[in-house]
C-alpha positions as CSV (number, residue, x, y, z in Angstrom):
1,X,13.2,-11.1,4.9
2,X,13.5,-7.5,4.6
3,X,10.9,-4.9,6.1
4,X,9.0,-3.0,2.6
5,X,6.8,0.3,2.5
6,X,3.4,-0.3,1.1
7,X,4.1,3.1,-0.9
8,X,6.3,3.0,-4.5
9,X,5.7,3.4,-7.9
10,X,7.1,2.0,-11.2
11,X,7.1,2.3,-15.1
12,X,8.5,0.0,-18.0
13,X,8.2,0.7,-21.5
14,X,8.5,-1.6,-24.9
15,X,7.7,-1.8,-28.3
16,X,7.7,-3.7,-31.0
17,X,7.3,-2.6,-35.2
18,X,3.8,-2.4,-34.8
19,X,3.0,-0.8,-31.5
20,X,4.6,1.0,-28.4
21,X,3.2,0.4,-24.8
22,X,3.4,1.6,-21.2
23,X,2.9,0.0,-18.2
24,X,3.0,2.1,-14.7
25,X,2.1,0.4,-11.0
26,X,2.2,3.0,-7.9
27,X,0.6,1.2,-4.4
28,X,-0.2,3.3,-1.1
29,X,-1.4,2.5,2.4
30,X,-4.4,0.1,2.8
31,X,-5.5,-1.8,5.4
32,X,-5.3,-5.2,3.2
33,X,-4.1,-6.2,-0.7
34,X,-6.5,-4.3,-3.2
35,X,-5.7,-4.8,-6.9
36,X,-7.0,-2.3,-9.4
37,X,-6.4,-2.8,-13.1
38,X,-6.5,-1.1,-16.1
39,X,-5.6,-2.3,-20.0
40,X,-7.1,-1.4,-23.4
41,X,-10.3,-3.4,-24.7
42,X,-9.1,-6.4,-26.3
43,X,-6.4,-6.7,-24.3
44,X,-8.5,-8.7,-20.9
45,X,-5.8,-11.6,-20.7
46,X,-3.1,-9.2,-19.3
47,X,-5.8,-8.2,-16.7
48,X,-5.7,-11.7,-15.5
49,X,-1.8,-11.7,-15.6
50,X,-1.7,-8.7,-13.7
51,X,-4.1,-10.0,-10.9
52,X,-2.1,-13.0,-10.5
53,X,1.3,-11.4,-9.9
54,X,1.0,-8.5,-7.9
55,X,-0.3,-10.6,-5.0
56,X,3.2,-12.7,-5.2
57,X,5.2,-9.2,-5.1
58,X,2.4,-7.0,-2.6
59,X,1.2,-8.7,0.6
60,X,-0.6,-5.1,1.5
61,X,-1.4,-2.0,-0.1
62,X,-3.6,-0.4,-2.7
63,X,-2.0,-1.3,-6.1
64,X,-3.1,0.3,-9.2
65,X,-1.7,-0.9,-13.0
66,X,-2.1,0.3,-16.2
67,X,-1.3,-0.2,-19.2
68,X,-1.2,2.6,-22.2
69,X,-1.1,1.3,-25.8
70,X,0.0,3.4,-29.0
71,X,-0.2,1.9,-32.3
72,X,2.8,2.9,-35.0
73,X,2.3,3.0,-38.7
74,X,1.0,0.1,-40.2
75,X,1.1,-1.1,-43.7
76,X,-1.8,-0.5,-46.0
77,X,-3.1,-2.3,-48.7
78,X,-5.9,-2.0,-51.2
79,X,-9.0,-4.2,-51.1
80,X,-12.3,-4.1,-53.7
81,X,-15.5,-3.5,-51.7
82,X,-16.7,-6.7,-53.6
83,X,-20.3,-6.1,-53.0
84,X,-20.6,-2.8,-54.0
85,X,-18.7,-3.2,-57.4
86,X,-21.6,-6.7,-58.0
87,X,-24.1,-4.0,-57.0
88,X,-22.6,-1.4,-59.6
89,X,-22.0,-4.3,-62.9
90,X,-25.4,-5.7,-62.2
91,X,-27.3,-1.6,-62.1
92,X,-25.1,-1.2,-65.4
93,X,-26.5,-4.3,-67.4
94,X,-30.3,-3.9,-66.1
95,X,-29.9,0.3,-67.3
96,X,-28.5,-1.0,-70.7
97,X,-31.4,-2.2,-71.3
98,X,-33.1,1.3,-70.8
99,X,-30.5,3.7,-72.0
100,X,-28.3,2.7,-75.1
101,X,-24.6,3.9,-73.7
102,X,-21.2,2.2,-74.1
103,X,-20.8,-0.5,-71.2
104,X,-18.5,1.0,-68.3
105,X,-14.8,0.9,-68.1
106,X,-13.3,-1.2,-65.2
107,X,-11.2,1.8,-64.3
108,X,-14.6,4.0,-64.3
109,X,-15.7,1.4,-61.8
110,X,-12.6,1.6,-59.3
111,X,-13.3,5.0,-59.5
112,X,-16.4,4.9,-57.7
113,X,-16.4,5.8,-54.1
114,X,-16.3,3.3,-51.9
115,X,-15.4,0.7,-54.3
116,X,-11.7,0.8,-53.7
117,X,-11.0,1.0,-50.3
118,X,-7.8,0.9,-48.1
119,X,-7.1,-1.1,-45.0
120,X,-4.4,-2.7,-42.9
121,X,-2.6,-5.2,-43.6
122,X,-3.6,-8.2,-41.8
123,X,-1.5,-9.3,-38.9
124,X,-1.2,-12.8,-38.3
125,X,-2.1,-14.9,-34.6
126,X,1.6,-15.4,-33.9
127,X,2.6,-11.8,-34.2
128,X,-0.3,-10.5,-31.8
129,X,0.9,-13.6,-29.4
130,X,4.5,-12.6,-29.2
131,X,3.4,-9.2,-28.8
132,X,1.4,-10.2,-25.8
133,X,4.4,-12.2,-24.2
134,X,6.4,-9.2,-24.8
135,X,4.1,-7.0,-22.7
136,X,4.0,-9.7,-20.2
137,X,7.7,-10.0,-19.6
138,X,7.7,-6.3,-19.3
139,X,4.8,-6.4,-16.7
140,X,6.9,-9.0,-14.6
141,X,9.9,-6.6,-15.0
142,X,7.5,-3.5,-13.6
143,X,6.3,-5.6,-10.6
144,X,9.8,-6.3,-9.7
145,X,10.7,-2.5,-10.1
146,X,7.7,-1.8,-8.1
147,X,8.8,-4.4,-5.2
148,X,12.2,-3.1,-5.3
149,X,11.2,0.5,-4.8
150,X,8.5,-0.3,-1.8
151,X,11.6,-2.7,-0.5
152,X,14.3,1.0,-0.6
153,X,11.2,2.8,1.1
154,X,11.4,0.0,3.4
155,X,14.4,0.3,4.8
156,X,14.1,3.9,5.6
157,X,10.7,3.0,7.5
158,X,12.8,0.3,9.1
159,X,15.7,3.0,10.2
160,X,13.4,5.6,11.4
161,X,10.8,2.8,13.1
162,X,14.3,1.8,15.2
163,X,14.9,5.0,15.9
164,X,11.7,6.1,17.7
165,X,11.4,2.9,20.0
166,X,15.2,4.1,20.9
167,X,13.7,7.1,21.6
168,X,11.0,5.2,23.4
169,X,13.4,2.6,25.2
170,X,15.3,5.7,26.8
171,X,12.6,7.8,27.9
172,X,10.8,5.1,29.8
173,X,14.5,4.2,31.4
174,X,14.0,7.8,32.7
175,X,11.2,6.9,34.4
176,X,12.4,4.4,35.8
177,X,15.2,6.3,37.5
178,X,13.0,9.8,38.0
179,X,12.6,10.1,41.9
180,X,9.0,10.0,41.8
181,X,9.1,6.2,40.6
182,X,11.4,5.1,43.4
183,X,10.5,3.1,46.2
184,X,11.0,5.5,48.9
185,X,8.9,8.4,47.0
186,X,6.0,6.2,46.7
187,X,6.0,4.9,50.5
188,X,6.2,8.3,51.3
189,X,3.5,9.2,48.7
190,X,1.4,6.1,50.1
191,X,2.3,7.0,53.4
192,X,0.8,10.4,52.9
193,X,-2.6,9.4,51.4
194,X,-3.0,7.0,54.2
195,X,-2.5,9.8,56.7
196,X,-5.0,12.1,54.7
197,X,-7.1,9.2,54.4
198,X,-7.5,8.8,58.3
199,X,-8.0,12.4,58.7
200,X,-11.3,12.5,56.1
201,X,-12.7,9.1,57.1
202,X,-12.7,8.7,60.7
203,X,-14.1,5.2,62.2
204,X,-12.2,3.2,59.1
205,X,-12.1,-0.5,60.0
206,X,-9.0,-2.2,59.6
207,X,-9.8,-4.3,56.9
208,X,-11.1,-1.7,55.3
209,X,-8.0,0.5,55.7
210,X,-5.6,-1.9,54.2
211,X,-7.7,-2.3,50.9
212,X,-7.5,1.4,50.3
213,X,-4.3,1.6,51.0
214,X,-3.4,-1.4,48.8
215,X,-5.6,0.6,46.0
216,X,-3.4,3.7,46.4
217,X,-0.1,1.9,46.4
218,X,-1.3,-0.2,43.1
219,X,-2.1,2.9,41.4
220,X,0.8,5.1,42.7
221,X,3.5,2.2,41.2
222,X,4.3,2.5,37.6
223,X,6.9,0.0,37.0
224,X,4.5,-2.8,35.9
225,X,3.7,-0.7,32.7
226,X,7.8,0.5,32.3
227,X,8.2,-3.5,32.2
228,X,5.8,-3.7,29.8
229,X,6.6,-1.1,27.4
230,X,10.4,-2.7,27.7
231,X,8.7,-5.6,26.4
232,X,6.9,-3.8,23.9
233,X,10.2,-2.5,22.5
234,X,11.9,-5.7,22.5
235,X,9.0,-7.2,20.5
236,X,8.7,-4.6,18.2
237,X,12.9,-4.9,17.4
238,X,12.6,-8.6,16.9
239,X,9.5,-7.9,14.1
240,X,11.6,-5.5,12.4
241,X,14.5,-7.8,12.6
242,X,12.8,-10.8,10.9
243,X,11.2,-8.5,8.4
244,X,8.2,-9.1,6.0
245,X,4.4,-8.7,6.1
246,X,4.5,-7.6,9.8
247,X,2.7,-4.0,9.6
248,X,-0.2,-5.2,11.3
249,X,1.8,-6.6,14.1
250,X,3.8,-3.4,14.4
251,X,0.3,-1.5,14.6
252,X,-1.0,-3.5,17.4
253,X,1.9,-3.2,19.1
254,X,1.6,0.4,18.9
255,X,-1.9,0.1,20.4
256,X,0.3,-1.4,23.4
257,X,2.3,1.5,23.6
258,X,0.0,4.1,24.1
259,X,-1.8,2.4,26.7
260,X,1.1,1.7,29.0
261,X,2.1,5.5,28.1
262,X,-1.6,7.0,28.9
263,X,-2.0,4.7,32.2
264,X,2.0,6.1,33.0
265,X,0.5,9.5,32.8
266,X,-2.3,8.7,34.9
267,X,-0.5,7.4,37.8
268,X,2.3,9.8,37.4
269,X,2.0,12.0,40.7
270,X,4.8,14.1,39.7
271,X,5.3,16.7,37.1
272,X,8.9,15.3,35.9
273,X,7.4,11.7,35.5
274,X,4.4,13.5,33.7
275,X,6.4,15.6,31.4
276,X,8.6,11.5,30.5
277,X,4.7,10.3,30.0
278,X,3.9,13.4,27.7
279,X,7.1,12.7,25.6
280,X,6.6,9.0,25.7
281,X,3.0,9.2,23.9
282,X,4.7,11.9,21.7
283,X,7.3,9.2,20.8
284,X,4.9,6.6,20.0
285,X,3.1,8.3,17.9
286,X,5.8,9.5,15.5
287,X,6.5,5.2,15.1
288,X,2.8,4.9,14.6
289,X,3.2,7.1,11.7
290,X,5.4,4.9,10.3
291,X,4.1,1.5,11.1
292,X,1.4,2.7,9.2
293,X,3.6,2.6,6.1
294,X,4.9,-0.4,6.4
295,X,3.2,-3.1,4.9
């Protein structure tokens, strides 16, 4: 599996000799899969298809279809308004009686308004049902075009998402080598808080002592979270590597990230480790900006 943007967007058009249509699907960021459909009236069992095939091509995103219809020139045929013309022979013979006048023409009665009238020709269930198979195919082609697009964005999320946790990976190997981080520079930091300790809190027991010196050494040592944001990275590598649905992961991970980086700037008694911490969170967020794409 491949990682895929939740953004893209997609058209298809077709036809047949009575009308034209257009489909377009475009998605964006959302938090889960939201569907949102539009299609002309009559026209409610393509809704359905839509709503059933998007979720096999979208596991996240806001999706919106629609589907623009144009009808071309039909044939038209003549029909007789039969009621009106019945209405129109039976006036004549009831005003016969009244009025004595030559009985009406037939082509005098055509030529009444109304009488005559012009309309489609009908179209017959099979046509309207190919029609709505052809618009179906087409839909399944759009979807595909639409997974294929959010599948190229993908892989440039996936290339810039590796590139910040390299980013990421390096900058918290600098902290591990900065001088402040070492062994011998937090003894000597320990060593000095002890000392300034003693000098502000005279009568200390010895019990006492070693907790607070055991509390200063446990926040002046930062490679717990440096092992743990090595860890992060690795984890984050291997979701990118198996690819699919695994935004949300990515995201939490993320979450990880900045709290090893924020408690890395809070120990950091040194202004070169807290200039790495600085860049760190910077790093992180620039891949949270793209996990949030990803779907």
């Amino acid at each position: 599996m491949t990682v895929a943007s939740m953004t893209g967007f997609a058209r298809r058009e077709g036809g047949d000799a009575q009308q034209t249509w257009v489909w377009e699907a475009k998605s964006v960021n959302g938090k889960g899969l939201d569907v949102r459909v539009r299609v002309p009236s009559g026209l409610d069992r393509l809704e359905h298809e839509v709503r059933g095939r998007v979720p096999k091509v979208c596991a996240r995103g806001n999706v919106s279809v629609s589907l623009s219809v144009e009808r071309s020139e039909r044939r038209m045929q003549l029909q007789v308004n039969r009621e009106m013309l019945d209405q129109l022979v039976r006036l004549t013979r009831e005003l016969r009686e009244e009025v004595d006048a030559e009985p009406p023409r037939l082509d005098g009665l055509l030529a009444v308004r109304g009488v005559l009238e012009t309309v489609e020709e009908p179209e017959d269930e099979a046509a309207r049902e190919a029609r709505e198979q052809a618009m179906i195919a087409d839909l399944q082609g759009l979807l595909d075009d639409l997974a294929a697009a959010r599948l190229q964005e993908g892989r440039a999320l996936n290339q810039m998402a590796e590139s910040h946790l390299a980013e990421i990976a390096r900058l918290t190997e600098d902290a591990r080598q900065c001088a402040a981080s070492q062994p011998e520079a937090l003894r000597a930091r320990l060593r000095k808080q002890v000392e300034d300790l003693l000098e502000t809190r005279t009568g200390l027991s010895e019990d006492r002592l070693a907790q607070e010196a055991a509390l200063l050494a446990s926040k002046a040592d930062v490679r717990e979270e440096l092992d743990r944001l090595d860890a992060h990275v690795s984890a984050a590598r291997e979701l990118l590597a198996d690819g699919g649905a695994i935004g949300r992961r990515l995201d939490f991970l993320c979450q990880e990230f900045n709290r090893e980086a924020n408690t890395l700037c809070s120990k950091a008694g040194d202004v070169a480790l807290t200039g790495i911490g600085l860049s760190l969170k910077n790093a992180v967020e620039q891949l949270r900006e793209q996990v949030q794409n990803i779907e």
